[in-house]
C-alpha positions as CSV (number, residue, x, y, z in Angstrom):
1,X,0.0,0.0,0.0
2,X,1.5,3.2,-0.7
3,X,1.9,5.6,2.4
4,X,-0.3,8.4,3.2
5,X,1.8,11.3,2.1
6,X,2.4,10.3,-1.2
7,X,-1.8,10.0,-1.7
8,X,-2.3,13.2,-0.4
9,X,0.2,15.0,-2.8
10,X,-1.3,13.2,-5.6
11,X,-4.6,14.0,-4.5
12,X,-3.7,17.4,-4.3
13,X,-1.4,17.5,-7.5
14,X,-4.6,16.5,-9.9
15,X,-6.3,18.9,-8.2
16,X,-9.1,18.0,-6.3
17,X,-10.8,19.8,-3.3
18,X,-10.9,17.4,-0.6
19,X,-10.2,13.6,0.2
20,X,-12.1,11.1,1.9
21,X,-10.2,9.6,5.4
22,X,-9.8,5.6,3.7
23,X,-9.3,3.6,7.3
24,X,-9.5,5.7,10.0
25,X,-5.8,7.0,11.1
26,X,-4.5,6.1,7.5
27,X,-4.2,9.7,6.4
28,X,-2.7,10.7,9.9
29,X,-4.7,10.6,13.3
30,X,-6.1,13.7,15.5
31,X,-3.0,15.1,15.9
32,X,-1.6,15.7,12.5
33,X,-4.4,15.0,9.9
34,X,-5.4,18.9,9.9
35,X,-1.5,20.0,9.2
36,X,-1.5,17.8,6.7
37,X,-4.2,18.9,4.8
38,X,-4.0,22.3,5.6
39,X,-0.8,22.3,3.7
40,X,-2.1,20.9,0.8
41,X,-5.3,22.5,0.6
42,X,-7.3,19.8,0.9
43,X,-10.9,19.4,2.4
44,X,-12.2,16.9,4.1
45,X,-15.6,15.1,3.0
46,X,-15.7,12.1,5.1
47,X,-14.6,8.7,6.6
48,X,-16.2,5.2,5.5
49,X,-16.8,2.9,8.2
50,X,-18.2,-0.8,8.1
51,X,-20.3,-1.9,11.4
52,X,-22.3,-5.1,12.4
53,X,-25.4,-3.4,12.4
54,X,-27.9,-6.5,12.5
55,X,-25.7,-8.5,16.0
56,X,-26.1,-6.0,19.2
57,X,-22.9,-7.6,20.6
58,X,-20.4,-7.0,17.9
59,X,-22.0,-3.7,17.6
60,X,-20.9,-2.7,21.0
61,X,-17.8,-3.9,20.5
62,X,-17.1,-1.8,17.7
63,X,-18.8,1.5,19.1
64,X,-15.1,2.8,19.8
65,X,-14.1,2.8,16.0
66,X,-17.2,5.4,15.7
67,X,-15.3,7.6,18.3
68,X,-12.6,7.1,16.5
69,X,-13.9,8.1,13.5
70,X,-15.5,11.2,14.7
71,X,-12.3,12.3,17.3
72,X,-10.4,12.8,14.1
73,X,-13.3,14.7,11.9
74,X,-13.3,17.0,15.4
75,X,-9.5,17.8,14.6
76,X,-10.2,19.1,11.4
77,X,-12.2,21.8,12.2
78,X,-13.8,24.4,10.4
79,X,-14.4,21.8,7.2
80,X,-17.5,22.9,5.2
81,X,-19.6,20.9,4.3
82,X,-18.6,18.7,7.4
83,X,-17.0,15.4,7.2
84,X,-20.0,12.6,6.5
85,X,-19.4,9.5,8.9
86,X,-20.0,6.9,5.9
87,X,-21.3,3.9,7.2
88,X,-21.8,0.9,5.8
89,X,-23.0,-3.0,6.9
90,X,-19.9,-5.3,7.5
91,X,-21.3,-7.9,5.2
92,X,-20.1,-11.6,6.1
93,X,-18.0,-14.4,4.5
94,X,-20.8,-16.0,2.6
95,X,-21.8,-12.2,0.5
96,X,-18.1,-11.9,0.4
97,X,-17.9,-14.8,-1.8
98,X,-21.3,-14.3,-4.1
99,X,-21.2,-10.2,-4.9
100,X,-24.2,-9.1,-6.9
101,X,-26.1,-12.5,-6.3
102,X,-28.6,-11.1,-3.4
103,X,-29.8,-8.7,-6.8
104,X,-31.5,-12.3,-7.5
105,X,-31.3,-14.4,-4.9
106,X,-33.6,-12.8,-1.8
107,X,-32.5,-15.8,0.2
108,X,-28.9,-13.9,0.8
109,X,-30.6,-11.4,2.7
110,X,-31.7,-10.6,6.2
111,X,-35.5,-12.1,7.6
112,X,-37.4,-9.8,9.2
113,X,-35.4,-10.0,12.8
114,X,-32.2,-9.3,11.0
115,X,-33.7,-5.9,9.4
116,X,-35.0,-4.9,13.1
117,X,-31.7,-5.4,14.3
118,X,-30.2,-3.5,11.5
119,X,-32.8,-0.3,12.3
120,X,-32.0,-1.0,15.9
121,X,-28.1,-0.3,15.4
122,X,-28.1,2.0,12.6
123,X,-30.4,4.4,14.5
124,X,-27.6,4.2,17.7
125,X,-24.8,4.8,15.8
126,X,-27.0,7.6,14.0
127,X,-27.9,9.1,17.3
128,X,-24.3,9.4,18.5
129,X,-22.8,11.1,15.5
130,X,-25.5,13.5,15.4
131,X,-25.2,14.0,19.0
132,X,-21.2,15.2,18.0
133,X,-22.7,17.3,15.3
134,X,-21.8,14.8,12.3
135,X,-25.1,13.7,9.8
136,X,-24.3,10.4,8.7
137,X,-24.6,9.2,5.5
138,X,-25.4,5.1,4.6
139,X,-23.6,3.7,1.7
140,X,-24.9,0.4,-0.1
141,X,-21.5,-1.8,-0.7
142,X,-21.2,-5.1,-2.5
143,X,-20.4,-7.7,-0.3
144,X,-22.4,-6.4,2.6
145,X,-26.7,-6.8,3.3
146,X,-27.3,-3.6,2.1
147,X,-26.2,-3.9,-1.4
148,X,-29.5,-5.0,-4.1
149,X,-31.6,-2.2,-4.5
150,X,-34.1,-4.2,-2.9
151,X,-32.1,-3.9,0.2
152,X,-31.7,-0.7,-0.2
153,X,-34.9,-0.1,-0.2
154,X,-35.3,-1.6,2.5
155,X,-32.9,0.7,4.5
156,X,-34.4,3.6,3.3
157,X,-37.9,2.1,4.8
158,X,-36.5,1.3,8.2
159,X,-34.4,4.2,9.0
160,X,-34.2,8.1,8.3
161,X,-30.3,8.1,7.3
162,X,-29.4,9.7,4.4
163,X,-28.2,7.9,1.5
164,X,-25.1,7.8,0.2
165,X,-25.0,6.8,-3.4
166,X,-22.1,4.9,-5.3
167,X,-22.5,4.0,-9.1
168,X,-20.5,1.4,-8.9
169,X,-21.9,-0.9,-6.4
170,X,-25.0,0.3,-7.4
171,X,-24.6,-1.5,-10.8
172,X,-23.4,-4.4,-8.8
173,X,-26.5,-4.6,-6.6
174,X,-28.5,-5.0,-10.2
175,X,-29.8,-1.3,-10.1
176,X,-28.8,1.7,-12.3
177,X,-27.4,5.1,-11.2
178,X,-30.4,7.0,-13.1
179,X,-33.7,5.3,-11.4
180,X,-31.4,5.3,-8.0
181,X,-31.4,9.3,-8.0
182,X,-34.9,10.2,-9.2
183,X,-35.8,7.1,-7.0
184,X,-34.0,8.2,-3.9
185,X,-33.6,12.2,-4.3
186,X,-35.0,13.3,-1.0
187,X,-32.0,10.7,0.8
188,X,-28.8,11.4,-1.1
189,X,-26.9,13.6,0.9
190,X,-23.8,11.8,-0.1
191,X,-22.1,10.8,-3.2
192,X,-19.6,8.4,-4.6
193,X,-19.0,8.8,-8.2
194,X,-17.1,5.5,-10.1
195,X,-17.6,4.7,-13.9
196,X,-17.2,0.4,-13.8
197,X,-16.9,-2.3,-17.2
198,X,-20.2,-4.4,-16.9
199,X,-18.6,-7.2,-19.1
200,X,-15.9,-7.7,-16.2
201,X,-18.8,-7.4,-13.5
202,X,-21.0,-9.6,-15.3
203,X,-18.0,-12.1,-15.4
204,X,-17.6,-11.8,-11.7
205,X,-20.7,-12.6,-11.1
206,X,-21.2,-15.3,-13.7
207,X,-18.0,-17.3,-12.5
208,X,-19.2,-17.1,-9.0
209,X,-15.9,-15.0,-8.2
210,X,-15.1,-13.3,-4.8
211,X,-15.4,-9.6,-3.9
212,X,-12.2,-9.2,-4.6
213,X,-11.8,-9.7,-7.8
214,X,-13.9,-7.1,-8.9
215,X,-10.9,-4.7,-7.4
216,X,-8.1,-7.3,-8.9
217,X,-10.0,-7.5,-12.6
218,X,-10.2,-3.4,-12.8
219,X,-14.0,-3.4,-12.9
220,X,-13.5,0.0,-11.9
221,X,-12.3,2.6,-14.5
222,X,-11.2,5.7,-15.5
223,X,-14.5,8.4,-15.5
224,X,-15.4,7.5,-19.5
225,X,-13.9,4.6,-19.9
226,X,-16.5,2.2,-18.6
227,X,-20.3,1.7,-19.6
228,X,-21.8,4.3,-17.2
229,X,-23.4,7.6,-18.5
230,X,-21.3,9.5,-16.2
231,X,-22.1,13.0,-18.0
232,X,-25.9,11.8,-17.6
233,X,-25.5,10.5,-13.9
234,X,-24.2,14.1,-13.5
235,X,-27.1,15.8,-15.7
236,X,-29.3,13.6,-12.8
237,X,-27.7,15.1,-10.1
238,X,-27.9,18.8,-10.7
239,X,-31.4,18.0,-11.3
240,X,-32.5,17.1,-8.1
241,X,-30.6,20.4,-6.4
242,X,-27.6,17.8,-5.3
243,X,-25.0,20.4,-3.7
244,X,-22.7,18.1,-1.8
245,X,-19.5,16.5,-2.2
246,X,-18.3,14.1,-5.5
247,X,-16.2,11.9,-4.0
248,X,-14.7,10.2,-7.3
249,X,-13.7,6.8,-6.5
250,X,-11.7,4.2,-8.6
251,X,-11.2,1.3,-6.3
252,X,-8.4,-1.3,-7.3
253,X,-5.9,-3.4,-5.6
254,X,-2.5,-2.0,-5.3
255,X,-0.1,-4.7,-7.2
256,X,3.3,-4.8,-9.6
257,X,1.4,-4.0,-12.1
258,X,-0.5,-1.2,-10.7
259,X,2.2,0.9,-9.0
260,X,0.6,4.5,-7.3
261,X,1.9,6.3,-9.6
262,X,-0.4,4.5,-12.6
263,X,-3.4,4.7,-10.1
264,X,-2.6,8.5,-9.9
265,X,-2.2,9.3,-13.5
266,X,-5.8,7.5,-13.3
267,X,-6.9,10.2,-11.1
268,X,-5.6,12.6,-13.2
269,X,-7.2,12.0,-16.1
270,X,-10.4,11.5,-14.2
271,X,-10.0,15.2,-12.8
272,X,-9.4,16.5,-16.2
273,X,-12.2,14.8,-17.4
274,X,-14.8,16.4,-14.9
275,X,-13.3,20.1,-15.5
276,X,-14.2,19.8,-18.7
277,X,-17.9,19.4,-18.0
278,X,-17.2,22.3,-15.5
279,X,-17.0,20.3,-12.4
């Protein structure tokens, strides 16, 4: 993995606004995150982080990651928009291993006790980042429960988070960007922009293959390069009065044969591509 300095003066090199945190304390922790991107004029837009919603006990246990988590968005301070604590269902081995099956097979999912304890520990961990002044935001992620759009839905139902939505998994989770935002306009208060190859996906999905090969087979792509109609997703978004951050994501898995410095020329070119359309 390359080391957090070097991201951050990519990040800032192809020009983008802000950065999202990664892992908590990968970018620096409480004491030095706010020097560093101070000096590089960077924002911050948020932090993802993956909790066992649906089992009260492991959800305890991990209560001090969401402290975490919002100890260092209280070091940065002064960020406008504030930092969105992105959270996100820790998923389990066996939707690990099947991504973009639950789209069909409603079997995958939770029964009704797993979707009350789900509401149950998304509305704590809700209530104690809006009790540090942080609105969270709930991203769908392949691999986890909430990723078909019939889960999704589902969320949506049971809770009053706002939604945070990714193109990318959305395709995964069988849905498209397009009916997701006039579908869900009055929850996005988040957004993760990806463009994603649907023969690759497809592949995954056909084979049976693990989550991780969706980040080892590129699935993900440069903003134009893939099948989603990002210029239209965006046409979608300034529709529906969407004013908040464009966190542009291009997930892969570092390797020999994608050094940082080919994921950053990546970013690049994605940047360049979204000041043309005036972004």
């Amino acid at each position: 993995m390359p080391g957090p300095l070097a991201v951050l003066d990519e990040v800032a090199a192809a020009g983008y606004a802000g950065i999202d945190l990664g892992p908590a304390g990968y970018l620096g922790g409480s004491g030095e995150l706010w020097t560093r991107l101070r000096e590089r004029d960077l924002g911050l837009a948020g932090g993802y982080l993956a909790l066992p919603f649906s089992s009260d006990h492991d959800l305890e246990a991990d209560m001090p990651r969401l402290e975490t988590l919002l100890d260092i968005f209280d070091s940065v301070p002064d960020t406008r928009p504030r930092p969105k604590p992105t959270l996100a269902d820790a998923g389990s081995p066996e939707r690990w291993r099947r991504p973009g099956a639950a789209a069909r097979d409603h079997s995958l999912g939770w029964d009704d006790a797993g979707w009350r304890r789900f509401g149950e520990g998304l509305a704590r961990v809700a209530e104690r980042c809006r009790e540090r002044g942080y609105e969270p935001t709930l991203h769908h992620h392949t691999g986890t429960y909430l990723e078909a759009v019939w889960e999704i839905e589902r969320a949506l139902e049971i809770s009053d988070v706002g939604l945070c939505l990714d193109t990318g998994h959305l395709l995964v989770g069988g849905g498209d960007p397009f009916t997701g935002i006039r579908a869900w306009k009055d929850r996005i208060n988040h957004f993760h922009l990806k463009d994603a190859r649907t023969e690759i996906l497809d592949g995954i999905a056909a084979e049976g293959a693990p989550l991780e090969a969706i980040w080892r087979r590129r699935a993900f792509c440069r903003l134009g390069d893939g099948d989603i109609e990002v210029e239209r997703v965006l046409d979608e978004l300034k529709a529906i009065g969407y004013s908040g951050w464009l966190v542009v994501e291009q997930d892969c898995m570092p390797d020999l044969a994608w050094p940082l410095k080919r994921a950053a020329a990546d970013q690049v070119a994605n940047r360049a591509y979204l000041k043309r359309l005036d972004i």
